[in-house]
C-alpha positions as YAML, in Angstrom:
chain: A
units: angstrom
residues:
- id: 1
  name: UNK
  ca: [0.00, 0.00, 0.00]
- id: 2
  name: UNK
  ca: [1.58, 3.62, -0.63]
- id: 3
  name: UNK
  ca: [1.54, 6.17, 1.53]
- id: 4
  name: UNK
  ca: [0.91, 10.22, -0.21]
- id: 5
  name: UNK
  ca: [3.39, 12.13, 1.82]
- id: 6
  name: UNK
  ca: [2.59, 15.51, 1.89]
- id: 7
  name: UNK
  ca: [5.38, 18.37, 2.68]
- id: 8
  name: UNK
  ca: [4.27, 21.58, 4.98]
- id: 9
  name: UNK
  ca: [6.56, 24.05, 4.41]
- id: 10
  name: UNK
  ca: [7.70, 25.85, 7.56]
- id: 11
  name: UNK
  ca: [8.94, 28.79, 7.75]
- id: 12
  name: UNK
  ca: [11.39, 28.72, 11.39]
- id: 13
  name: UNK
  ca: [11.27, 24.69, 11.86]
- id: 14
  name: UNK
  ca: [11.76, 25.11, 15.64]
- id: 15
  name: UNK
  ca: [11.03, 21.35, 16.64]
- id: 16
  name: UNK
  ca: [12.36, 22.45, 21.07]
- id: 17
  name: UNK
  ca: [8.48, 24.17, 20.37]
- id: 18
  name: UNK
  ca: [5.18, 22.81, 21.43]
- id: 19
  name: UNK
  ca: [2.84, 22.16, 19.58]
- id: 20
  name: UNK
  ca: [0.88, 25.12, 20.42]
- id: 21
  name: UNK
  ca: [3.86, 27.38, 19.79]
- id: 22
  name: UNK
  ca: [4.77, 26.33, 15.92]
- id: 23
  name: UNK
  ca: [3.81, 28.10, 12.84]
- id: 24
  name: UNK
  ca: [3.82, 26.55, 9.66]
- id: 25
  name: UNK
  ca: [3.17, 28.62, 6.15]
- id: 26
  name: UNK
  ca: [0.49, 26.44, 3.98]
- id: 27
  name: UNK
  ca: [0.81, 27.57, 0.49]
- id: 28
  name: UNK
  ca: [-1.62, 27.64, -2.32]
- id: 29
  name: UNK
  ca: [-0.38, 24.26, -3.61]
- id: 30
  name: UNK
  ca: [-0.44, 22.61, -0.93]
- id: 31
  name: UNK
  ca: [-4.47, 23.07, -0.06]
- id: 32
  name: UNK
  ca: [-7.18, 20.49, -0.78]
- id: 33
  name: UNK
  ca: [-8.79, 23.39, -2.90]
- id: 34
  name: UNK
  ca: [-10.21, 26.66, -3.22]
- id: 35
  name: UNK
  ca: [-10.54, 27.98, 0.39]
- id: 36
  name: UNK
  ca: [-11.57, 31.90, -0.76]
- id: 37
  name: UNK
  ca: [-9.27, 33.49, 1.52]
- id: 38
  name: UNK
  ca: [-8.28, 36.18, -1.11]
- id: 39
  name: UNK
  ca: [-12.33, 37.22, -0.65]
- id: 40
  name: UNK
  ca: [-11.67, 38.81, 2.49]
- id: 41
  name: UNK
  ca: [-10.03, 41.93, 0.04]
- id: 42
  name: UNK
  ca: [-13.46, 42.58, -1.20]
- id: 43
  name: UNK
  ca: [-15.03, 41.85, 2.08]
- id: 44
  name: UNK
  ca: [-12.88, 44.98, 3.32]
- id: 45
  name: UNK
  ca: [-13.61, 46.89, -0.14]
- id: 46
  name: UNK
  ca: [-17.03, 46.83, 0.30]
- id: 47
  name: UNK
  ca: [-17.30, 48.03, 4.34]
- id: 48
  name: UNK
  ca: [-14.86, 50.51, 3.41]
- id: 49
  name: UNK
  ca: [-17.04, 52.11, 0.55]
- id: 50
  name: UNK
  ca: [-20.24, 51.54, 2.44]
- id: 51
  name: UNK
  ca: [-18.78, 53.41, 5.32]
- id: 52
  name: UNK
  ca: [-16.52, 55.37, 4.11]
- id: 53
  name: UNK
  ca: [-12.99, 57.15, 5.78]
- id: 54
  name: UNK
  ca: [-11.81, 60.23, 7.44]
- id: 55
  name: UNK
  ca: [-8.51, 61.65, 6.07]
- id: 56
  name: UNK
  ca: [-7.31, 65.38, 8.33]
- id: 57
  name: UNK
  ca: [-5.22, 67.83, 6.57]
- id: 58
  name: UNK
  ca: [-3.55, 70.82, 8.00]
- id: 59
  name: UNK
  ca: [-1.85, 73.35, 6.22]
- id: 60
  name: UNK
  ca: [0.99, 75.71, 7.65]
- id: 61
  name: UNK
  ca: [2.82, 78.95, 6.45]
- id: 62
  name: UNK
  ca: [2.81, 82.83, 6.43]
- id: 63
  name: UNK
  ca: [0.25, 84.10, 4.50]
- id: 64
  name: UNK
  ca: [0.38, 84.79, 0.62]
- id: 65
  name: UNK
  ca: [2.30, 81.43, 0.17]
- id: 66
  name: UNK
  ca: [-1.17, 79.85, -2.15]
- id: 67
  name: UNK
  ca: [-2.25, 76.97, 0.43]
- id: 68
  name: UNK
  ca: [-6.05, 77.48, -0.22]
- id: 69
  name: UNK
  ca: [-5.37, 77.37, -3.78]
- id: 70
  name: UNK
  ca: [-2.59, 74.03, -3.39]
- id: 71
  name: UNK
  ca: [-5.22, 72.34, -1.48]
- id: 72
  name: UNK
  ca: [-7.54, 72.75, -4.22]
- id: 73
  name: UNK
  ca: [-5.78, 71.20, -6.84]
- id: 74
  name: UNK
  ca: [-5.12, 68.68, -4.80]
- id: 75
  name: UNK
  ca: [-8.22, 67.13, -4.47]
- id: 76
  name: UNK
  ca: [-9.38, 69.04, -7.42]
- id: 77
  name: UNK
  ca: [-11.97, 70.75, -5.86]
- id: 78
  name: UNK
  ca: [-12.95, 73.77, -3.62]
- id: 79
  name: UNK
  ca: [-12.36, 72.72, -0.61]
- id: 80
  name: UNK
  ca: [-10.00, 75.49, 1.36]
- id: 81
  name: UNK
  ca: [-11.98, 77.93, 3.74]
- id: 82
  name: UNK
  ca: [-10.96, 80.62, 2.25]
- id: 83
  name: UNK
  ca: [-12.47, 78.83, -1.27]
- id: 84
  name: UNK
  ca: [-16.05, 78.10, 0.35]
- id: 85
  name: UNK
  ca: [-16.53, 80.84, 2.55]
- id: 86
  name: UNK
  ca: [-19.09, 83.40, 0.47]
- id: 87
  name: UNK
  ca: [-17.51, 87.29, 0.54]
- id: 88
  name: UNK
  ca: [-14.17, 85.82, 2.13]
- id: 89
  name: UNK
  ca: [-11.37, 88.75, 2.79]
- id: 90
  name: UNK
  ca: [-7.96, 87.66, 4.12]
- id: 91
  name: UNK
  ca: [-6.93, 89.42, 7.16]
- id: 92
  name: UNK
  ca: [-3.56, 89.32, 8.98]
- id: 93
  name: UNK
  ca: [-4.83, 87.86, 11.92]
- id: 94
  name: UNK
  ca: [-3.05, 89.27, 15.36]
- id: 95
  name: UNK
  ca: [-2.59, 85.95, 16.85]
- id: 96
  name: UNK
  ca: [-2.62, 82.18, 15.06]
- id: 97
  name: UNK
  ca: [-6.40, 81.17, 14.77]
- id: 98
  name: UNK
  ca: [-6.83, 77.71, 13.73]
- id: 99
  name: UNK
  ca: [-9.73, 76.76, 11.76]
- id: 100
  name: UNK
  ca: [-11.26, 74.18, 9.79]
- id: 101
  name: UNK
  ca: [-13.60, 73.09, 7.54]
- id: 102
  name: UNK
  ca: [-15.03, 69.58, 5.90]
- id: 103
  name: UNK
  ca: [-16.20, 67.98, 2.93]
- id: 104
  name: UNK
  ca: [-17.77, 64.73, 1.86]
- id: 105
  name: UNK
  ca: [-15.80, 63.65, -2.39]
- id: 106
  name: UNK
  ca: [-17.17, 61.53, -3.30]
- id: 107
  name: UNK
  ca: [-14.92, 59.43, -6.08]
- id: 108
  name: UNK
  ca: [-15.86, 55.71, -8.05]
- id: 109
  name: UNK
  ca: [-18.24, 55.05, -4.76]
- id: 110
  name: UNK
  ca: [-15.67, 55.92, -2.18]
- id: 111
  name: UNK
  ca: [-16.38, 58.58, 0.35]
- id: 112
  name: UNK
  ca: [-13.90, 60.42, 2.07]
- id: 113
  name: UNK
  ca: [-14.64, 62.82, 4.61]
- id: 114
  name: UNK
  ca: [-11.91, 65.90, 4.23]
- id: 115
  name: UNK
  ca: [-11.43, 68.21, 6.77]
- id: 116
  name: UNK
  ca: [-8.64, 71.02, 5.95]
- id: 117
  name: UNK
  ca: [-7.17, 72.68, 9.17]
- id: 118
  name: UNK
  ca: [-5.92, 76.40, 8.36]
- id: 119
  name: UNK
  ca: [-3.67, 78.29, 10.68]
- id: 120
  name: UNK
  ca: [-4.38, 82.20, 9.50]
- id: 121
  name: UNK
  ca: [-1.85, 84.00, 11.67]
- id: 122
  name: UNK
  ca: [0.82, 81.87, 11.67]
- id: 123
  name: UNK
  ca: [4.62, 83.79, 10.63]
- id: 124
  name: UNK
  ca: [2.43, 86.79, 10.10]
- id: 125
  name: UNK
  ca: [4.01, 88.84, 12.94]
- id: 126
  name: UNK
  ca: [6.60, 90.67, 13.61]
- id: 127
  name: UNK
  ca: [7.43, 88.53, 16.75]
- id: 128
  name: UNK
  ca: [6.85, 85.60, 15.97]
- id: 129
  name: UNK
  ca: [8.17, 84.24, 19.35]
- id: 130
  name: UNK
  ca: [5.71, 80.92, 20.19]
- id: 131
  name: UNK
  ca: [3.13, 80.99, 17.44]
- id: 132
  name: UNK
  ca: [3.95, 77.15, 16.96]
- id: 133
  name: UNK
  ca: [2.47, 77.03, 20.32]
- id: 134
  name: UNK
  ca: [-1.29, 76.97, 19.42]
- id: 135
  name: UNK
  ca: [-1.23, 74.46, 16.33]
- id: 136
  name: UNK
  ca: [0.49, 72.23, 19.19]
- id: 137
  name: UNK
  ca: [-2.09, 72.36, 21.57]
- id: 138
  name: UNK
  ca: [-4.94, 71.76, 19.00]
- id: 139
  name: UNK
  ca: [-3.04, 68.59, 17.52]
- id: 140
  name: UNK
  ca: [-3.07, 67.41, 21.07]
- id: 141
  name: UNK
  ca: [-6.66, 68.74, 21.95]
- id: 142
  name: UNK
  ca: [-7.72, 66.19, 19.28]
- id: 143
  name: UNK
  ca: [-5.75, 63.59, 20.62]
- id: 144
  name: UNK
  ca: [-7.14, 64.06, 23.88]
- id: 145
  name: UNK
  ca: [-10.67, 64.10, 22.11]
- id: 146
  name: UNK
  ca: [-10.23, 60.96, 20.60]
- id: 147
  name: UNK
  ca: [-9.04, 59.02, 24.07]
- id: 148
  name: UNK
  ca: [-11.61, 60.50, 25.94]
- id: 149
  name: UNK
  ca: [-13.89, 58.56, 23.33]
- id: 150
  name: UNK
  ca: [-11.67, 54.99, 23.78]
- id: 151
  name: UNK
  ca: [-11.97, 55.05, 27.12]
- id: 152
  name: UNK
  ca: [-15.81, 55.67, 27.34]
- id: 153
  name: UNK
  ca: [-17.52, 52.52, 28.57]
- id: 154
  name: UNK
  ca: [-20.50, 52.56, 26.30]
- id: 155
  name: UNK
  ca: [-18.36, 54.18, 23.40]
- id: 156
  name: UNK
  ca: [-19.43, 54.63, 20.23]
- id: 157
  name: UNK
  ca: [-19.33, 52.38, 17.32]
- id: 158
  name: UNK
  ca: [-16.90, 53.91, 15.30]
- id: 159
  name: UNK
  ca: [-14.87, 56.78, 16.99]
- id: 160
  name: UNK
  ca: [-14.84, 60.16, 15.01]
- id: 161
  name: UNK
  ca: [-11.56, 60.87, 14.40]
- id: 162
  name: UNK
  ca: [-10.53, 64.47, 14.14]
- id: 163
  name: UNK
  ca: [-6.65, 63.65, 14.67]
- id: 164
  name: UNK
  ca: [-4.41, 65.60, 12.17]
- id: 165
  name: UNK
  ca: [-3.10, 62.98, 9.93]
- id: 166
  name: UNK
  ca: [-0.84, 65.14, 8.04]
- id: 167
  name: UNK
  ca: [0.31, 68.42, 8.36]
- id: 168
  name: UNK
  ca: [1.95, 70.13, 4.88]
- id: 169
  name: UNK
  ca: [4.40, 73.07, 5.96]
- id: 170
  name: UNK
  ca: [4.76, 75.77, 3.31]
- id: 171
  name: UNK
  ca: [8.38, 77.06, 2.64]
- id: 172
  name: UNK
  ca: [8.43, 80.50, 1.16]
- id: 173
  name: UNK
  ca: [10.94, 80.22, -2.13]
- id: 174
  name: UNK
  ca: [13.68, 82.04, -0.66]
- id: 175
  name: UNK
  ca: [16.22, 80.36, -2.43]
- id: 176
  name: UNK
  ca: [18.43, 80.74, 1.12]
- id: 177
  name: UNK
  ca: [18.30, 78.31, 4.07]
- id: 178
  name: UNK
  ca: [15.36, 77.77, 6.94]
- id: 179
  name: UNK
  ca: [14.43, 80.50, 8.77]
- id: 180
  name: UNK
  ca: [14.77, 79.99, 12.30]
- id: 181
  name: UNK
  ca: [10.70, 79.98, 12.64]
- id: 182
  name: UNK
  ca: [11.06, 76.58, 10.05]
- id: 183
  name: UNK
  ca: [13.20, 75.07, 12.07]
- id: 184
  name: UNK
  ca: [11.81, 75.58, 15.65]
- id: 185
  name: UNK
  ca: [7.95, 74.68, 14.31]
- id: 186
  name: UNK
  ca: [9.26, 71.44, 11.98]
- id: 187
  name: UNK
  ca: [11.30, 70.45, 15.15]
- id: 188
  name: UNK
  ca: [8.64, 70.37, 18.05]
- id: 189
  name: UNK
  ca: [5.59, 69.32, 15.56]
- id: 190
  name: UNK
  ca: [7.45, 66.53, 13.96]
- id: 191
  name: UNK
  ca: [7.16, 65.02, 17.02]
- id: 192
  name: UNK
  ca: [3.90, 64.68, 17.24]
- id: 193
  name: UNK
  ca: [2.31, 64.62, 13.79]
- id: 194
  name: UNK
  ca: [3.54, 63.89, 10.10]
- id: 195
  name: UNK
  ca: [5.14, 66.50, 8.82]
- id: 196
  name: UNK
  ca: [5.87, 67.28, 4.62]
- id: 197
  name: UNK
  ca: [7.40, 70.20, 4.22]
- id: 198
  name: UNK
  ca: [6.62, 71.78, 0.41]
- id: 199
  name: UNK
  ca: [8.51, 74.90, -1.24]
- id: 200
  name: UNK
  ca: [5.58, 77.02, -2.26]
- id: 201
  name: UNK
  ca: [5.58, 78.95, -5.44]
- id: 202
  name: UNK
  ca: [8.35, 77.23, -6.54]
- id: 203
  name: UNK
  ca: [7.92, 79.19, -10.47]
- id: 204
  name: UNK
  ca: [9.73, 81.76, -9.16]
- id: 205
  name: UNK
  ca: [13.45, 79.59, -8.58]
- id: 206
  name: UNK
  ca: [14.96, 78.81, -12.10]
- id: 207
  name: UNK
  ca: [15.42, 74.90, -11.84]
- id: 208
  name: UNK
  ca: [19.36, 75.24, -11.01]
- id: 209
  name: UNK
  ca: [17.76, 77.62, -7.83]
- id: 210
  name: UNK
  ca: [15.24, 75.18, -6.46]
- id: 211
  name: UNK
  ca: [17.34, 72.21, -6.44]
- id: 212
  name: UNK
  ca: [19.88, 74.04, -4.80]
- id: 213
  name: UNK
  ca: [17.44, 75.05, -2.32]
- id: 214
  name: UNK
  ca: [16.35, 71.58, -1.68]
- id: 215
  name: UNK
  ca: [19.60, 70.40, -0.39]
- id: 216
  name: UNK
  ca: [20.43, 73.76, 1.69]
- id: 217
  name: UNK
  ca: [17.06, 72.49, 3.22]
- id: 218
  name: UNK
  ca: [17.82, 69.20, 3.58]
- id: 219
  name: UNK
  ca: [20.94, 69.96, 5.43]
- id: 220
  name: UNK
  ca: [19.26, 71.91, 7.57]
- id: 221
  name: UNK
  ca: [17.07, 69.02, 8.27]
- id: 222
  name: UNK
  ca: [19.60, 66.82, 9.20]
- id: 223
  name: UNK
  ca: [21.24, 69.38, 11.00]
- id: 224
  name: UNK
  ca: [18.66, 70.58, 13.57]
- id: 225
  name: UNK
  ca: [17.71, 66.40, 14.07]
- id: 226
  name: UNK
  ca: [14.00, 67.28, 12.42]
- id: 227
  name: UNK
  ca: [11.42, 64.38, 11.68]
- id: 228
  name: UNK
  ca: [9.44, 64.80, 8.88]
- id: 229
  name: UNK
  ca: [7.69, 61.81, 6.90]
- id: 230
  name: UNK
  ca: [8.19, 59.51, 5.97]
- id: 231
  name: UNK
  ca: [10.74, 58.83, 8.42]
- id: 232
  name: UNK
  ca: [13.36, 55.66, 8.04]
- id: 233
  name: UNK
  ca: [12.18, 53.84, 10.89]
- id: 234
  name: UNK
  ca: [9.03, 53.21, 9.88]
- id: 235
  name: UNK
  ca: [10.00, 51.47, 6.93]
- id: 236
  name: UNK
  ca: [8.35, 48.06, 7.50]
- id: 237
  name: UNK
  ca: [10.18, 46.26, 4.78]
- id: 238
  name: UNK
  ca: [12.74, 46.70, 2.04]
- id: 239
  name: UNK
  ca: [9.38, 47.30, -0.44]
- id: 240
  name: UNK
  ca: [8.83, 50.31, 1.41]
- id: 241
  name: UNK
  ca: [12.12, 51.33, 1.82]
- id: 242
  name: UNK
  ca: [13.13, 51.59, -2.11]
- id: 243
  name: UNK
  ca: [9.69, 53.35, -2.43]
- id: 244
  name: UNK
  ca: [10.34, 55.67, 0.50]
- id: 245
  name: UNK
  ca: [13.56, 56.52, 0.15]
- id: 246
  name: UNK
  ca: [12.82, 57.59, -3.85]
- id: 247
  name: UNK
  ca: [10.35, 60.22, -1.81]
- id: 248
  name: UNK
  ca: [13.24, 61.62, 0.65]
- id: 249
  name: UNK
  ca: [15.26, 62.07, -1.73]
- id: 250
  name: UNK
  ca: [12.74, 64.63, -3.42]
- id: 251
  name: UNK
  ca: [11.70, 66.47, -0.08]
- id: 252
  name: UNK
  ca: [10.77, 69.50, -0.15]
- id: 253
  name: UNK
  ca: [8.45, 69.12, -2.61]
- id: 254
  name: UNK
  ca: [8.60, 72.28, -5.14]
- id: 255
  name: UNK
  ca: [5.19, 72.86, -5.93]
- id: 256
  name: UNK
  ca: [3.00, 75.12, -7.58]
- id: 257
  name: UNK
  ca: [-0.67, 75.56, -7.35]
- id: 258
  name: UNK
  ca: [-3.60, 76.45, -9.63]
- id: 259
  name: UNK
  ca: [-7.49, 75.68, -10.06]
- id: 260
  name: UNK
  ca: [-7.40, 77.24, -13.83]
- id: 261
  name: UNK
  ca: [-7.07, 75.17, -16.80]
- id: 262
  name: UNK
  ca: [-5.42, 76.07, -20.09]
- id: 263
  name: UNK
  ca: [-5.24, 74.14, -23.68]
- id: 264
  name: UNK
  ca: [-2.21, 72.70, -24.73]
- id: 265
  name: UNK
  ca: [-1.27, 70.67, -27.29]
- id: 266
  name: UNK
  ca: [-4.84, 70.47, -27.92]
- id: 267
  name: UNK
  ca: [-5.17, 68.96, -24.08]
- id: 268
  name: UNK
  ca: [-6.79, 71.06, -21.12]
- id: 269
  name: UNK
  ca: [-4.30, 71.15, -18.25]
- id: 270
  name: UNK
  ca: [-3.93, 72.62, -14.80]
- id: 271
  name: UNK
  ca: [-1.77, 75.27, -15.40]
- id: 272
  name: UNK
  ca: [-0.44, 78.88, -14.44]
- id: 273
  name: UNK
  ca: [-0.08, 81.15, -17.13]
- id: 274
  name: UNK
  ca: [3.39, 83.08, -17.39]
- id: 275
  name: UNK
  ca: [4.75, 85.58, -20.07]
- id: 276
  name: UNK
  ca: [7.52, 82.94, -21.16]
- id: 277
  name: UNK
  ca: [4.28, 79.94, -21.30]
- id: 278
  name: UNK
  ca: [2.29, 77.58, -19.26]
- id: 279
  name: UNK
  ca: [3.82, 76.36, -16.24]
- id: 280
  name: UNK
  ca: [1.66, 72.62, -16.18]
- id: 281
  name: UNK
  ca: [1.49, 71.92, -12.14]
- id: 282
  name: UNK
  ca: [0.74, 68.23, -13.04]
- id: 283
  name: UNK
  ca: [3.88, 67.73, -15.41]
- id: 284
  name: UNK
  ca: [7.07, 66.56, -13.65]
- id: 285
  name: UNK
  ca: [9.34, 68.67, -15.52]
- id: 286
  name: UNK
  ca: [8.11, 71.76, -14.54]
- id: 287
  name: UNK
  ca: [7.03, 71.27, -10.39]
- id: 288
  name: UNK
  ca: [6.91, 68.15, -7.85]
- id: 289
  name: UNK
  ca: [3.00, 68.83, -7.27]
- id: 290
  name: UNK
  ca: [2.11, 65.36, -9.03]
- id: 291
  name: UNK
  ca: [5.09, 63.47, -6.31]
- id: 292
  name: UNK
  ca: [3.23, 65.49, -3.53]
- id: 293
  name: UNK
  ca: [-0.38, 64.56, -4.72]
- id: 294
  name: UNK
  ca: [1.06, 61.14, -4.87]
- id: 295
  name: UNK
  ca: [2.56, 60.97, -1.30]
- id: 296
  name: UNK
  ca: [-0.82, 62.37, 0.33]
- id: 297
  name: UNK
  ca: [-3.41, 60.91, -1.79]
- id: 298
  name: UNK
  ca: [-2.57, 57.45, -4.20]
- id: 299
  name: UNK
  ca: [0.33, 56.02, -2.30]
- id: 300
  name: UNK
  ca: [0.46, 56.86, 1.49]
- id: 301
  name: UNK
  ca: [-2.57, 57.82, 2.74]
- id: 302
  name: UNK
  ca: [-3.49, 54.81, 4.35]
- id: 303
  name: UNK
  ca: [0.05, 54.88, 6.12]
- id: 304
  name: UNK
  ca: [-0.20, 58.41, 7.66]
- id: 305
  name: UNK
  ca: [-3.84, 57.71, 9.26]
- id: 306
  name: UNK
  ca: [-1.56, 54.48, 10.25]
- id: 307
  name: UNK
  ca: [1.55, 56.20, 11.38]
- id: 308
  name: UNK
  ca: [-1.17, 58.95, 13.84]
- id: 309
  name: UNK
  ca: [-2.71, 56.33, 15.11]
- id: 310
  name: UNK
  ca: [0.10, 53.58, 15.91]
- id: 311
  name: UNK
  ca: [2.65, 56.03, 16.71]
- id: 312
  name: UNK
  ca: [1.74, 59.65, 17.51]
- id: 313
  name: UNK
  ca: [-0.98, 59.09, 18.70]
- id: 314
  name: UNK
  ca: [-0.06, 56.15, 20.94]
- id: 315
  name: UNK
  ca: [3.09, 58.01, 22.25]
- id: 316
  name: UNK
  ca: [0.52, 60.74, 23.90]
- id: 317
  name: UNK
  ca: [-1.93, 58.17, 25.06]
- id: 318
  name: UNK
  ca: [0.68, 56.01, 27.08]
- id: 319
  name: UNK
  ca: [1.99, 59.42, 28.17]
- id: 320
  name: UNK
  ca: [-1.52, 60.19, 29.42]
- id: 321
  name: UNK
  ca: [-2.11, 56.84, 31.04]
- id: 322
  name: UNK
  ca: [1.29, 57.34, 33.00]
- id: 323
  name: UNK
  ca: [0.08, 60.51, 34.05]
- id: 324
  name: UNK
  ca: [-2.91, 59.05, 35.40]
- id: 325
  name: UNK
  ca: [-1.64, 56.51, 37.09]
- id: 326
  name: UNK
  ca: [0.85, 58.54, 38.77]
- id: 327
  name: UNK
  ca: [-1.77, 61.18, 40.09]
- id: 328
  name: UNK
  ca: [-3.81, 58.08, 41.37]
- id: 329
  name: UNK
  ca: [-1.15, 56.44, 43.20]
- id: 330
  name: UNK
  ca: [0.26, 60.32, 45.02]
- id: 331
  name: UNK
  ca: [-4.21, 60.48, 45.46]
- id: 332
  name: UNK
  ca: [-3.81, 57.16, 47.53]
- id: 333
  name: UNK
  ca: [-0.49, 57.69, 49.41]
- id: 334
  name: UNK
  ca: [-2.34, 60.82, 50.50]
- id: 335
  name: UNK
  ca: [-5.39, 59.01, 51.67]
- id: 336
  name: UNK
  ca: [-3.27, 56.37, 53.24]
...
């Protein structure tokens, strides 16, 4: 009589182990037949388009630097305050007044709930001396907001989250170094938020200009120890490092912004309109807008609401829970 044998393949034979304790890796090939494990993608697809996701934006820099109008190309739409708000007039504001405002795009039967945080106010001053300080305490506030919520008993369903997933810095096209305000607001935000810092109206630097720029910048970076994303140690695997590293070598994005579209080659185009020609915002060659647009939207998107939630956002809840264990054991000895 002959005996099939069939062959497991095991990843770490570790045969000291338990039986309890071993893993072994069942390939395709090696099942009975079709299991429909794969149908779990769907599964996901579908929930996730029924539902729908939150993704939180917040833009930084002095005014004039075109954020309203970067956002809106971004997603293509108007979606800045200053966009939606009927009779808008832009004020220097005396002190940095964050504020925000949300959509529902709806794309291919995905919904996405946007919400674009604006900080009007912020490098506006002549002392400028702490106006990082606000934007810190609202990225916390929401924090706070959203761990008030996970610690309910009776909480909700699904948690709103109002956490700032990414926060785009705008670089004014100096063509010099960072300005100390750059460095001291990139340096305590980076610690507790995802960070992409852009060079904003990057038309006016010839090309030899804004990529020396981009390494003066990146020095500086490396110089003053600042974190922005994606950072290396959140690479989860050498996939993600060729693909990641591709995108730090390009930071600071040089972008340029526009909601207007113009014909050429017989092709309508987002594009800003210049004595010497078109300058096409989604075309390579001429800005990084299509790498950022990329980065937030089609590539990594799903990895900053991951990298808020797993690490920011977990780094301030553990701090919180330490703190609150520590006042309730001084609460006791006091009692006691």
């Amino acid at each position: 009589m002959e005996v099939e044998e069939r062959v497991v393949e095991i990843e770490h034979p570790l045969p000291c182990l338990s039986e309890s304790d071993t893993q072994g890796i069942i390939k395709g090939r090696d099942l009975f037949g079709y299991v429909g494990i794969e149908a779990v993608l769907d599964q996901m697809r579908r929930k996730t388009m029924k539902a729908g996701f939150e993704f939180n934006i917040m833009v930084v820099g002095q005014s004039g630097l075109g954020k309203s109008t970067l956002v809106n190309t971004l997603f293509k739409s108007k979606v800045s305050r200053k966009s939606c708000t009927p009779n808008y007039e832009e004020k220097i504001s005396k002190t940095v007044h964050l504020q925000s405002v949300s959509h529902i795009i709806e794309e291919k039967g995905v919904k996405m709930k946007l919400t674009v945080i604006d900080t009007p106010g912020f490098g506006d001053q002549i002392n400028n001396e702490n106006c990082w300080e606000p934007i810190v305490q609202y990225v916390n506030e929401q924090y706070e907001k959203y761990l008030k919520e996970e610690l309910n008993v009776n909480r909700k369903k699904r948690i709103p989250d109002s956490r700032v997933h990414c926060c785009v810095y705008f670089l004014p096209a100096t063509g010099h170094w960072l300005r100390p305000i750059d460095v001291e607001f990139m340096r305590r935000l980076g610690k507790i938020v995802s960070i992409v810092p852009v060079i904003a109206k990057a038309d006016t630097l010839t090309l030899e200009e804004r990529l020396e720029f981009k390494q003066r910048i990146r020095q500086d970076l490396q110089a003053n120890g600042i974190r922005v994303y994606p950072q290396k140690e959140y690479d989860e695997d050498a996939e993600d490092r060729i693909l990641n590293d591709k995108i730090r070598e390009n930071i600071p994005f040089a972008v340029v912004g526009t909601d207007k579209e113009h014909q050429v080659n017989g092709n309508k185009v987002l594009g800003r309109k210049t004595k010497w020609g078109i300058i096409e915002v989604e075309n390579v060659a001429h800005c990084e807008f299509a790498h950022l647009r990329d980065l937030l939207i089609r590539s990594h998107l799903q990895d900053l609401k991951d990298v808020t939630h797993n690490i920011h956002y977990e780094t301030y809840r553990v701090k919180r829970l330490n703190e609150s264990n520590a006042n309730g054991v001084v609460k006791y000895c006091m009692l006691i």
